[in-house]
Structure formats: C-alpha cells, structure tokens
C-alpha positions as a printed NumPy array, in Angstrom:
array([[ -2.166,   6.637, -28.468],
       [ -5.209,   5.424, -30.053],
       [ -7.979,   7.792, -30.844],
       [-11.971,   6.534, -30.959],
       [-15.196,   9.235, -31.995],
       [-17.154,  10.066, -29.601],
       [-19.726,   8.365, -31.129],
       [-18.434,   5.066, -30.82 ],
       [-17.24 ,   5.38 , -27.368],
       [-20.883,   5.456, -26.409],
       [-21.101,   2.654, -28.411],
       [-18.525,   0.68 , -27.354],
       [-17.838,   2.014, -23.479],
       [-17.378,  -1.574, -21.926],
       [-15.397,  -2.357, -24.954],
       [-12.98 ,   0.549, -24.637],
       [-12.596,   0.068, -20.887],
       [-11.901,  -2.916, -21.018],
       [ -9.08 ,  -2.31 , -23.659],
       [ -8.1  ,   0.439, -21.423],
       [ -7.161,  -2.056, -18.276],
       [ -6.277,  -4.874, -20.641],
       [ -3.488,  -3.291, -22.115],
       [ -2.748,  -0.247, -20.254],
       [ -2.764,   2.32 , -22.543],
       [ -4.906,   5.182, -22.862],
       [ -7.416,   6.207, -25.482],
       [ -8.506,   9.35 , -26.661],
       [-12.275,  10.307, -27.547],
       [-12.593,  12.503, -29.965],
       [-15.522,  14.895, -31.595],
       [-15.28 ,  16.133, -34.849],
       [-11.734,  14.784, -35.176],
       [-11.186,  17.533, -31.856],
       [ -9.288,  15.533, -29.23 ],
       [-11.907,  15.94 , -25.656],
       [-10.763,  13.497, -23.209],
       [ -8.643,  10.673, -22.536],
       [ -9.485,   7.201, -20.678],
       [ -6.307,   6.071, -19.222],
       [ -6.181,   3.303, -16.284],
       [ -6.092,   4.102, -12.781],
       [ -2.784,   2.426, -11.79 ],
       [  0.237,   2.075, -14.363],
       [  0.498,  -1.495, -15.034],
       [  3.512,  -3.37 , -14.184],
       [  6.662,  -2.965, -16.094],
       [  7.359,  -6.543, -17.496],
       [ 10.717,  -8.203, -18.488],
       [ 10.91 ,  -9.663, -21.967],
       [  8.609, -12.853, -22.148],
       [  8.284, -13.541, -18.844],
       [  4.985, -12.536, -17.624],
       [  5.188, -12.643, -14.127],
       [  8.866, -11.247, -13.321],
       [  8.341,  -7.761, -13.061],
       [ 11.981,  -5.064, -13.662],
       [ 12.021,  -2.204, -11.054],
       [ 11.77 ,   1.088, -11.963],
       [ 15.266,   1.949, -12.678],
       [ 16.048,  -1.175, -14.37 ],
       [ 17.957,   0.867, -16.948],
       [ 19.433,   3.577, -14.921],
       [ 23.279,   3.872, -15.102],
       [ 25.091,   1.771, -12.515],
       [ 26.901,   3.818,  -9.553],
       [ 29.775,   5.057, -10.291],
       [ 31.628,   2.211,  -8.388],
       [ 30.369,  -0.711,  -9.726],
       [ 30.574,   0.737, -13.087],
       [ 34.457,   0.638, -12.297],
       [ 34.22 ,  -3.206, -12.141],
       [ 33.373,  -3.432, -15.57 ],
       [ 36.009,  -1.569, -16.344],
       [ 39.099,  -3.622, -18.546],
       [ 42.375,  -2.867, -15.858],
       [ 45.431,  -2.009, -17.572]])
C-alpha cells in the first residue's frame, strides 16, 4: 500500500484521489512517519482477466471446481 505525509496530501488531495479511483488501491496518510488514515475507493473495482479490459472474471474464478466436474478431469483407468 502506498504511504503519502500528511503534508503532501493537503498538497496533492485531487491528485491522490484521483490515484485512489484510477487504480483502486488505497493510500495511507501519514504524520510523522505514524500511519492516521487511509483513502481507499468506495466500490472495489472490477476484477479483470489478463489483457482484456472489458471481460470481467467472477468472484470465484479460482475456486476449486465441484467435486463432480472435477471427476471429469480425471484420467479413467
């Protein structure tokens, strides 16, 4: 997570909001190198799959497959 002063946050607000919903990840202000509060977006952004911008992988894209179509991919004896 990246980490701005508090100092330049003031500085920079429009900046580091926009950074914030650009990318999606959240920044932490700091004061005296003491972490004091985070700016994260208001809605997660979209999970995206590989290169392709606008094709978006559900949630559980990467959960293990039930336990009966995991049998298909089984080799049969």
């Amino acid at each position: 997570m990246k980490t701005i002063s508090s100092t330049d946050a003031k500085a920079r607000l429009n900046a580091v909001l926009a950074e914030v919903e650009k990318t999606g990840q959240s920044i932490t202000i700091t004061s005296h190198g003491r972490p004091i509060a985070v700016v994260s977006p208001v809605a997660p952004m979209p999970r995206q799959f590989g290169q392709f911008p606008r094709m978006e992988a559900p949630d559980d894209f990467d959960a293990p497959l039930p336990d009966g179509e995991l049998g298909a991919w089984e080799p049969t004896s």
